[in-house]
N, C-alpha and C positions, 0 to 999 in steps of 0.2 A: 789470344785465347782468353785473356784474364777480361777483357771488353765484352767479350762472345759472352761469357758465364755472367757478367753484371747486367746486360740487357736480358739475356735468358732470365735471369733472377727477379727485374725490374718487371718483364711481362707476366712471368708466374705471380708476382706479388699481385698488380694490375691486374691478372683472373682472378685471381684469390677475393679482393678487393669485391671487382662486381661484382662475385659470385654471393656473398655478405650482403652486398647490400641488397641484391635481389631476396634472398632470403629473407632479409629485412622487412623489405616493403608487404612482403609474402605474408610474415608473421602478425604486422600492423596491422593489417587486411583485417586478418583472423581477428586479431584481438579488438578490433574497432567493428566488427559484426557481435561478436560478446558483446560487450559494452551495450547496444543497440539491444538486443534482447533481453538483457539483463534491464533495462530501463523501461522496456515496454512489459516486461513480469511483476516488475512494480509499481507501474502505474496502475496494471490489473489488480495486483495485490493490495494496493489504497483503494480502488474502486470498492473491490468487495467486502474489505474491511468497513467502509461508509454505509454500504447497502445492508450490514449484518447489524451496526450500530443501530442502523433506522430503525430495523425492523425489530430489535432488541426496543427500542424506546415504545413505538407501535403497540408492541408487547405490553408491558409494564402499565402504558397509559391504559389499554383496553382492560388490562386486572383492574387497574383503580377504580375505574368506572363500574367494575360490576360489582364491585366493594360496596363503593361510595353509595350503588342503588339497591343493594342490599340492606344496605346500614339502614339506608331512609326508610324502607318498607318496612322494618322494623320497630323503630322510634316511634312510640305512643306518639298520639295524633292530641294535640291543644284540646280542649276543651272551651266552646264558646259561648258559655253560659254566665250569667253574673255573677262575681261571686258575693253570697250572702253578706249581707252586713250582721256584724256583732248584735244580740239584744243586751240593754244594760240594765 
């Protein structure tokens, strides 16, 4: 009887066992599909951070410019005439 109960024992341990480990691999599964997604949300998330920086710069350079031609249409314009000499 005391043999009967140690194998009985030994095979429930043994389902117990694969049962875990199935579980296991079940779990890894899951968590290595995370993983995967979570890696392709930020690759998107650097993409679009890059496409908002450009467009941000884009931005900025195109104020300058209308600045920079405002400024000039502004600015008295040279004068190209001689200018006088002194009488002494």
């Amino acid at each position: 009887m005391k043999s009967l109960r140690k194998e009985l024992g030994a095979h429930t341990r043994s389902k117990d066992l694969g049962e875990h480990a199935k579980s296991h691999r079940a779990d890894t599964k899951r968590l290595e599909k995370q993983l995967t997604t979570l890696r392709k949300e930020l690759a998107a998330f650097k993409s679009q951070m890059a496409k908002e920086a450009a467009k941000s710069r884009a931005r900025e350079e195109a104020a300058l410019a209308r600045f920079t031609s405002k400024i000039k249409a502004v600015e008295p314009k040279k004068s190209r005439t001689k200018p006088s000499k002194k009488k002494r």
